[in-house]
C-alpha positions in Angstrom: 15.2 -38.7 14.5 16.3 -34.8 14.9 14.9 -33.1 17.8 12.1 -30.5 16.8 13.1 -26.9 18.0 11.7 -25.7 20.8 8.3 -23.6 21.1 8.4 -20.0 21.4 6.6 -18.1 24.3 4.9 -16.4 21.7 3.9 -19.4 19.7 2.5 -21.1 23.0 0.2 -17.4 23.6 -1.2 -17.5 19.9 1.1 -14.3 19.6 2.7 -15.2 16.6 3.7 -12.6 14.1 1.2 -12.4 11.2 2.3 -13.2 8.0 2.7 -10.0 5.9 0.2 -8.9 3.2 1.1 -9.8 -0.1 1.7 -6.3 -2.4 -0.8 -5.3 -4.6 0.2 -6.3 -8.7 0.9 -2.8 -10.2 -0.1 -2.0 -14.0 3.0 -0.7 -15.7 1.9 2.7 -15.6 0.8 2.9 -12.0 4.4 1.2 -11.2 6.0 4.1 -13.0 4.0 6.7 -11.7 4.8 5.3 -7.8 8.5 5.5 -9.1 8.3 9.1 -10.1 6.4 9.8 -6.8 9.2 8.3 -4.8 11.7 10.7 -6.6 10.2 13.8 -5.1 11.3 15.9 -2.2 8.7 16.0 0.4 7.6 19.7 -0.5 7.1 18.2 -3.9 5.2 15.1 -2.5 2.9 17.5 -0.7 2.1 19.5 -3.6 1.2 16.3 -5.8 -0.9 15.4 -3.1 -2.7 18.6 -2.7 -3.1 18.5 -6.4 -4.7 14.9 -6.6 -7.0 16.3 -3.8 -8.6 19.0 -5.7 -8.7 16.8 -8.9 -10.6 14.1 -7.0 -12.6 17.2 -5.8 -13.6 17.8 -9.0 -14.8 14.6 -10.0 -18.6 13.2 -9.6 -18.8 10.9 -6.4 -19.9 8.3 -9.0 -16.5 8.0 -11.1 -14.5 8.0 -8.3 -16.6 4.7 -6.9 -16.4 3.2 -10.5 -12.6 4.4 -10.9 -11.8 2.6 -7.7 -13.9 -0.4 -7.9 -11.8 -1.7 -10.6 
């Protein structure tokens, strides 16, 4: 019968590392919108985001719930 390995200090505490979260399914165009997003400088990044901003601004508070609900 092999030998089991050895417990870990941090197995023994209950400090195991966690499991990491699984990643969110994209939607085609949402995965080619995050791969146009990653092509951007950082000034560029900044600007997108400032301009999402003041689109989201814009909307009602209730499509913004319904938009992200789904």
């Amino acid at each position: 019968m092999p030998a089991s390995p050895a417990p870990t200090w941090s197995g023994l505490l209950g400090n195991a590392p966690a499991q990491p979260a699984a990643a969110p399914t994209l939607a085609p165009a949402e995965a080619a919108a995050l791969k146009k997003y990653r092509q951007l400088t950082p000034a560029g990044r900044s600007q997108l985001d400032t301009y999402l901003d003041f689109l989201l601004s814009q909307e009602p508070a209730s499509a913004i719930k319904r938009k992200t609900a789904t």
